[in-house]
N, C-alpha and C positions, 0 to 999 in steps of 0.2 A: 711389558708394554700395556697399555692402558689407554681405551679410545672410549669418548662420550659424542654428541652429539656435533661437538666442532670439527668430525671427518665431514668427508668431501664429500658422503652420502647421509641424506638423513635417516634418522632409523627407521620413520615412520614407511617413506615412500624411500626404499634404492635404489639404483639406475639399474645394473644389467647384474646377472647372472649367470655362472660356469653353463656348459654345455650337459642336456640333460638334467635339469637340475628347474626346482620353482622360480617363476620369473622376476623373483622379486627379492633381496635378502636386504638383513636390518644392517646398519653400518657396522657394527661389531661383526659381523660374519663376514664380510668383505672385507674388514681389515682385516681378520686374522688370517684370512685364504691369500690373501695379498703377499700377506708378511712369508706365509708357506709355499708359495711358490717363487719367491725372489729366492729362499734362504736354501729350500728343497734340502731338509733336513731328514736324517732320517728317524730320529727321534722328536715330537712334537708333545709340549702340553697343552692345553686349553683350559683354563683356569674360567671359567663362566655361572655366574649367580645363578641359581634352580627358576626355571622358568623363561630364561636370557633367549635359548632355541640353541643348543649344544648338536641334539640330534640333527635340525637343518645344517648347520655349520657341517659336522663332520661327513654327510653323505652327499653334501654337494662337494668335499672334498674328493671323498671316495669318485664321486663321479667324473672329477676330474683329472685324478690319475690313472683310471681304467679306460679312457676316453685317450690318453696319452700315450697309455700302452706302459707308465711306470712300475705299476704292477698289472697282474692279471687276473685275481681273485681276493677276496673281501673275506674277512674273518670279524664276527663281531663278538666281542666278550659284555656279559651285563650281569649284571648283580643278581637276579630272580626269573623266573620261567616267567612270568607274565610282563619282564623287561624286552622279554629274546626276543619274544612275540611281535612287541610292541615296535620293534628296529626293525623285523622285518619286513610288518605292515608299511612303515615308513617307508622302507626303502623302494618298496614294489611302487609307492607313488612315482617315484621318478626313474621308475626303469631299473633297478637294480635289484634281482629275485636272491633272497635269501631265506635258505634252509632252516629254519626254528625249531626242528624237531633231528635234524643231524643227529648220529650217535656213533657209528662209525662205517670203513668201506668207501666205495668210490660213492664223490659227490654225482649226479643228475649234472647233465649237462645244460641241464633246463637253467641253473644254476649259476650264479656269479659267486658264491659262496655261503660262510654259514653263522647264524646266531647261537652263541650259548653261553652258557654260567660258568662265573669263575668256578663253582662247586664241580659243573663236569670238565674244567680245565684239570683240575685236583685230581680226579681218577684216572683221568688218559692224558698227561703230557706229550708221551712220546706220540699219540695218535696226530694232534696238533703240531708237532716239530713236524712230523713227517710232510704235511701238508704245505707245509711253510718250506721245505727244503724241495718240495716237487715242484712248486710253482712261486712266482714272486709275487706273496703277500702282503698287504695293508690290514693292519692289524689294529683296529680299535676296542681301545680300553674304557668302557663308561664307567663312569664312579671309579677310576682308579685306584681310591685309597682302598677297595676291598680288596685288593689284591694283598694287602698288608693286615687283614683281618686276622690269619692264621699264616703261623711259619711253612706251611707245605703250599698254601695257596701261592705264595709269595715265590717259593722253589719252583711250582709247578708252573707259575706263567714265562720266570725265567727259561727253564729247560724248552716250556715247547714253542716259544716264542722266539727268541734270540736270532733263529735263523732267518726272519723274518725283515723285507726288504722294507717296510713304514710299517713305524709304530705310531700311532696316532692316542692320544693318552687325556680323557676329559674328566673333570671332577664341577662339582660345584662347590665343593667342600672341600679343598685340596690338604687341612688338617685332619691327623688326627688323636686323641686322647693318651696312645702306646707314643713309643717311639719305634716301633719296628718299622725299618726302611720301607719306600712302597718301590716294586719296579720301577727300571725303565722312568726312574724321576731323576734329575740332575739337582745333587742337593748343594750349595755353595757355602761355606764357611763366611761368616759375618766381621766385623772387626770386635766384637765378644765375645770368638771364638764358636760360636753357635752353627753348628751346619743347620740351613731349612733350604725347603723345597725352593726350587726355581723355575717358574715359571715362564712359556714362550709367550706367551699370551692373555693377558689378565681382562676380567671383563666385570666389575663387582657388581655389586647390588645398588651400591650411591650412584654409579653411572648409569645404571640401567634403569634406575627413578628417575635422573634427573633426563632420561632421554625418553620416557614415558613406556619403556619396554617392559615393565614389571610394575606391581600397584604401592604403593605406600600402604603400611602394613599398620593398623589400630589394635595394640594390645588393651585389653581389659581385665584387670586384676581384681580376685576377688578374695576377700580373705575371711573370717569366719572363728565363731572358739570350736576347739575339735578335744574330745573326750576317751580315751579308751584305757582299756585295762591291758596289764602290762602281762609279761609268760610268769611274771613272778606273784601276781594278782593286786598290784597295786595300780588305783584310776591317777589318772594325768588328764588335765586338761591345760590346755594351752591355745593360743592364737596364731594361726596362722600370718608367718611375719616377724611375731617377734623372735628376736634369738633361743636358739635351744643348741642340744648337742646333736650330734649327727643324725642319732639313732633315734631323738625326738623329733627331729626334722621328717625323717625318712616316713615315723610313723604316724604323726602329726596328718603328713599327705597322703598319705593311704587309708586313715579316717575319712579324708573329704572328699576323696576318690571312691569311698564306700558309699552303692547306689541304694543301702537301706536308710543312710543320714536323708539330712535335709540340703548339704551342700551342694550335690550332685545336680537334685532335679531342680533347686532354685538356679540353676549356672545355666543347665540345659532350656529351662524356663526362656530366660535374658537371653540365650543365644537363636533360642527360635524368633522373639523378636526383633533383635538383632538382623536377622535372616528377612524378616517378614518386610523390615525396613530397607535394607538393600536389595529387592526383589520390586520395589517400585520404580526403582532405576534400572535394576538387570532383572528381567523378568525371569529367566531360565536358574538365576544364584542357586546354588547350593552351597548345604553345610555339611561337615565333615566330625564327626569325632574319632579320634585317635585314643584305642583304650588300650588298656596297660595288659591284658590276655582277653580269652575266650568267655570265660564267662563273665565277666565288667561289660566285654563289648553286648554280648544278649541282655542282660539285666538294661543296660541304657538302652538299648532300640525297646526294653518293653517301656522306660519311661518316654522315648519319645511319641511313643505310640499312644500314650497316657496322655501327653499336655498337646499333640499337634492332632489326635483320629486318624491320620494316618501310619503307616507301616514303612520304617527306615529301611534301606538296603544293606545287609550286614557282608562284610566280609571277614572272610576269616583264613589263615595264611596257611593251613591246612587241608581248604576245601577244594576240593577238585573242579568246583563251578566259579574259582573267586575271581578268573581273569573275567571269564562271561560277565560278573556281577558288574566289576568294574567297568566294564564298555558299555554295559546296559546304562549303569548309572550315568555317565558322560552324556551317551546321546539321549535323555530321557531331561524331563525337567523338574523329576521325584526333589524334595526339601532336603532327605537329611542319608549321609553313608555312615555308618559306625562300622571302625576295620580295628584290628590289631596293628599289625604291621607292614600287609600289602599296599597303601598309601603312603607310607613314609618318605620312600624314595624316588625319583624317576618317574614314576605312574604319572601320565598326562590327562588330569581332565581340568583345562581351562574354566570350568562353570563355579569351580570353587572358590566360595569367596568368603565362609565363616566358619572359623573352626575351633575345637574344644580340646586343648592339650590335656589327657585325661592318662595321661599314663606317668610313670615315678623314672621313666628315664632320663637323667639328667645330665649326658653328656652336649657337650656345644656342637661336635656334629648332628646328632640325632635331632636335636633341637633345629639347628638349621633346614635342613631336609626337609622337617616335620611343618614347618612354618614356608619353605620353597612350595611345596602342593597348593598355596592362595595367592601368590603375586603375579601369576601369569598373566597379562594386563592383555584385552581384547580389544578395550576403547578406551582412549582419551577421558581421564577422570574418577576409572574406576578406583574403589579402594578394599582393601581386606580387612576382617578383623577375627583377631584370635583372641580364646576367651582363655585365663590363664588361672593356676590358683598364686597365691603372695606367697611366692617360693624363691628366697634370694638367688640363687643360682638362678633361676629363669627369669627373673626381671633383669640378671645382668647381663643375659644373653640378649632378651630381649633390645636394652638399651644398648646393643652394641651390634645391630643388626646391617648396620654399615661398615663396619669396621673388617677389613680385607687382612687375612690368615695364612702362612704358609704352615706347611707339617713342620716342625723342630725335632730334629733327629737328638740334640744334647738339650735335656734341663737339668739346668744348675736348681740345685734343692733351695727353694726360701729361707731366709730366717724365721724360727719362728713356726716355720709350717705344721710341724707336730701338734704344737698347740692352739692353731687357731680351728676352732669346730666347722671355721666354712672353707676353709683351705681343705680341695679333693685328690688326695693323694693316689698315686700310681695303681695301687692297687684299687681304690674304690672306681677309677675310671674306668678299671677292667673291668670291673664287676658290672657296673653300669652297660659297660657296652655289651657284655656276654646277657644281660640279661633280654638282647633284643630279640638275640637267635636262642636262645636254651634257659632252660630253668635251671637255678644257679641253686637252690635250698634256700635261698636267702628268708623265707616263708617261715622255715621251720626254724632258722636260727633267731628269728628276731618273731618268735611269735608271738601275738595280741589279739585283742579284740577291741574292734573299732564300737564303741558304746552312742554315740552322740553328734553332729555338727550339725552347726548352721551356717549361711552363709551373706555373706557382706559386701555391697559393692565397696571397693579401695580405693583405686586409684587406675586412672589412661595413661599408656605410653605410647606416648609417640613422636616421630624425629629425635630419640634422645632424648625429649623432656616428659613433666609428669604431672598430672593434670588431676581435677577433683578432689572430693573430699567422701569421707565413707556414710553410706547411705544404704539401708534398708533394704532387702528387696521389692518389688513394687511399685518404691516410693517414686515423688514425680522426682529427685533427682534423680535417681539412678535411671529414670523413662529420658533424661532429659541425652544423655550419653547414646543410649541405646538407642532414639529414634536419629542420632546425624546423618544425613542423606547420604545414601553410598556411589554417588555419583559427586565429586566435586575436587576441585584442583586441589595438588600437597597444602598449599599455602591458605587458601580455603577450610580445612581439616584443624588446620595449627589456629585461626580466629576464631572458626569457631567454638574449639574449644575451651579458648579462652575466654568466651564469652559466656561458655555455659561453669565457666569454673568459677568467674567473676558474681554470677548470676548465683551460684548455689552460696559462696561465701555470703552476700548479702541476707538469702532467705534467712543462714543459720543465723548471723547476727540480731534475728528480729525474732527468734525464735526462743520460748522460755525456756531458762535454764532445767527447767524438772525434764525436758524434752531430747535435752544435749545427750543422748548417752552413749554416743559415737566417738571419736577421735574426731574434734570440731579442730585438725589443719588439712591446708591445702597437701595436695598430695608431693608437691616442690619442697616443700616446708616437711614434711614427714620421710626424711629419711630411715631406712629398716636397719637398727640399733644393731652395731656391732657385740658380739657375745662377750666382747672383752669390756665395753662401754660398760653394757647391763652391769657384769661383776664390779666393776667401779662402782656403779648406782647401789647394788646392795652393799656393799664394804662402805661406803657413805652414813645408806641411812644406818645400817648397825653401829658406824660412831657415832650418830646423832641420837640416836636410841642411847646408847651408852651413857653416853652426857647425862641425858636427861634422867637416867636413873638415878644415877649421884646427886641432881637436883628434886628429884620428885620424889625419892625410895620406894618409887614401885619400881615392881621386878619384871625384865625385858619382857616375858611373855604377856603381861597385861598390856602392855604399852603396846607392843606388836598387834596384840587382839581388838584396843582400842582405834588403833588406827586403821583398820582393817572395818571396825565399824564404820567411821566415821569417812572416810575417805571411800570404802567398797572395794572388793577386786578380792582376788585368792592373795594364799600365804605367799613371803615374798620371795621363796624361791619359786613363786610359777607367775608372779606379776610382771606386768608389761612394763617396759622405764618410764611411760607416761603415769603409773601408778605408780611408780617408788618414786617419781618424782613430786609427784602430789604430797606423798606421806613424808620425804623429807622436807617440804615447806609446811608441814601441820607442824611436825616435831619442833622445828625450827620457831615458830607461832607457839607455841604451845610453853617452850623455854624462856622465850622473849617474856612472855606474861608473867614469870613466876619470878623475874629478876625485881 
């Protein structure tokens, strides 16, 4: 089920709410409590976009069945200590006292029941069972799919849960990358045979734009040439964007995620402006970067500290102060938080509104999450904007940030998939995902040295489509992006960027050719060359070279080295298809003359 703005409550203002509970809930929360007490199930999902209000929804449930006397005590399971925390603060607002620091023994009678991590679900099942078998529980699951992170987490919530009189079960992200079943989910078989998740209740991200509950999200791509040396000692340079193999891909990004290049602090540069421009509409905005470990995240707070004078708020997913950091930063109106991984998930600070995807994890959960931490919408108009590097995988998440996901228990293997370099096979997903919680070696098996990057404004996504053209940093178009008011309707966001795309297309036309040394298309017009196309592009011009040999009797490699003169760009196995396509209309020119 699936509700937008045409329920009988609108999301902004609703009419009434449960007993015990805030006066006021958005119409998705009413529906779904609606739906839950006609149906009074005893398993429930809640399928809800990051930001939607999951926690309200579920604790004015909670409040409702302890009000009723359907159960008698509350159990909250949450992915991280600074989550447990966070549900219990919550709860205490509306009357409902929960334990955040529980471990085991009799609960306090002070007590309605207890917050914890799936992780110390994992060590004491039976402690949990016994709870649930002594009294009749309500058992809420946030972020569900972590229950399916590891096979014992997965045993552990069944065994100490099972006995348990409501199960109540929320994700915002209700996929995931494994197929390993998630509790307590009711998976249904499709007519293609495919079992996925089934969901009681669906709430996405397109209804919750289009009912103003969450912000429209402005990605900004940047892409850049990136340089490094390889474990075997040979330099690769490359552009971020164009096709490579996996392992070019993987280290390509972790050059321009390298805070000694130039890419980093030109990105961080734009994003403080960025920041500085939506802060004249939300004065309190902040920004967020998400770094790939501990020492990325320190290296970037000393560049922010470098281009802003002031001192970012660092968290780090180890530190014994990083819930404190976190609440500090929410109620405070500091510019910039640079975390690892305690912001990814769950973590509520509405004030967030610009943020810097700075880490190599590229699964579509993580990515979701990581992007839910900016859409939490406060006021009518507001909008987000995430600053990206041109990483095909993440533009195609990006562009598909509407599009509603169940977990798939069976995939059927592609055609084809072995061979294709951007097709992410089973095991790279795992690895991706292990790399959020543990260090995987991947360091030491793929090692390098990042030597060089600079970086590129590329291209805007947003709604789906893809705007501009690539631009310098500094320059007034890339200022021209960077300054859109962060205050203004969806539809507003989409003119005007089309007017600043319109706007930069005319500059370049008037602009001398010795000046062009960018990719002069639009960003709609520039799509990211498939790795199979590229290989077509060189097996081309190497027939057209060919040709021309038997015409010209020079030998390939002059002809290769001449066109490399004349045309520019590296050898052609590290050129972009916009350069072999140059050098196959030279070649083609060049044979034309000599007929």
């Amino acid at each position: 089920m699936t509700t937008t703005a045409s329920h009988h409550l609108s999301p902004a203002f609703p009419g009434r709410a449960p007993w015990g509970t805030a006066s006021k809930l958005r119409a998705w929360q009413q529906g779904a409590l609606d739906k839950y007490i006609q149906t009074q199930p005893r398993d429930f999902l809640a399928v809800a976009t990051p930001g939607a209000g999951k926690t309200t929804f579920a604790l004015t449930l909670a409040s409702w069945l302890l009000h009723h006397h359907v159960v008698q005590q509350v159990t909250v399971v949450a992915p991280t200590e600074h989550l447990k925390k966070q549900w219990a603060e919550a709860a205490a607002r509306i009357g409902i006292r929960l334990d955040p620091e529980y471990s085991a023994g009799p609960l306090s009678k002070d007590y309605h029941g207890v917050a914890v991590t799936y992780a110390g679900v994992g060590v004491r099942p039976m402690l949990h069972r016994n709870r649930c078998e002594q009294r009749k529980t309500l058992v809420i699951l946030d972020e569900i799919h972590h229950a399916g992170d590891s096979k014992s987490w997965g045993e552990a919530c069944l065994e100490a849960f099972d006995p348990a009189t409501r199960r109540l079960a929320l994700t915002g992200t209700p996929f995931r990358s494994d197929t390993n079943p998630i509790p307590f989910v009711t998976y249904e078989e499709g007519n293609d045979g495919i079992r996925r998740s089934s969901a009681d209740y669906t709430y996405g991200y397109g209804n919750a734009l289009g009912d103003g509950v969450v912000r429209p999200v402005i990605f900004l791509s940047y892409s850049g040439n990136m340089r490094w040396r390889t474990k075997a000692g040979d330099e690769i340079e490359a552009r971020l964007g164009e096709p490579m193999t996996k392992d070019a891909i993987s280290q390509a990004w972790r050059t321009a995620l390298d805070p000694r290049g130039d890419w980093m602090p030109n990105v961080l540069r734009a994003a403080d402006q960025r920041l500085t421009e939506v802060r004249k509409g939300i004065p309190d905005a902040g920004g967020l970067v998400i770094a790939a470990d501990q020492d990325a995240a320190r290296a970037y707070a000393k560049l922010i500290r470098e281009i802003t004078g002031t001192k970012p708020t660092v968290v780090l997913s180890d530190d014994t102060g990083a819930s404190k950091n976190i609440d500090t930063f929410s109620a405070n109106d500091d510019r910039w938080m640079v975390a690892v991984r305690m912001v990814s998930e769950g973590v509520d600070v509405p004030r967030l509104a610009v943020g810097v995807y700075a880490t190599t994890i590229s699964t579509p959960l993580f990515f979701a999450q990581a992007v839910g931490r900016f859409v939490r919408s406060r006021r009518r108009g507001e909008t987000a904007s995430v600053f990206l590097p041109t990483i095909p995988y993440l533009l195609g998440f990006a562009s598909e940030m509407e599009v509603e996901r169940d977990h798939v228990l069976d995939r059927p293997k592609k055609a084809g998939e072995d061979e294709d370099p951007y097709a992410q096979s089973e095991k790279e997903m795992e690895e991706a995902n292990r790399q959020e919680d543990e260090d995987t070696g991947e360091d030491e098996q793929m090692s390098f040295e990042a030597l060089e990057s600079d970086a590129v404004f590329d291209r805007v996504l947003y709604d789906g489509a893809e705007f501009g053209m690539q631009a310098h940093p500094g320059s007034e178009e890339e200022q021209d992006y960077l300054g859109i008011p962060g205050l203004l309707e969806p539809d507003q966001v989409q003119l005007l960027l089309q007017k600043r795309q319109s706007r930069q297309i005319a500059h370049s036309r008037r602009r001398p050719d010795a000046e062009a040394d960018l990719l002069e298309l639009p960003a709609d017009r520039r799509p990211v060359v498939s790795h199979k196309e590229l290989l077509e592009l060189r097996k081309s011009l190497n027939t057209m070279v060919g040709a021309y040999v038997h015409q010209s009797g020079k030998p390939h490699g002059v002809i290769h080295t001449e066109l490399r003169r004349v045309c520019g760009g590296p050898p052609s196995a590290e050129a972009t298809a916009g350069q072999l396509k140059e050098r196959i209309k030279k070649v083609q020119e060049w044979a034309t003359r000599m007929r």
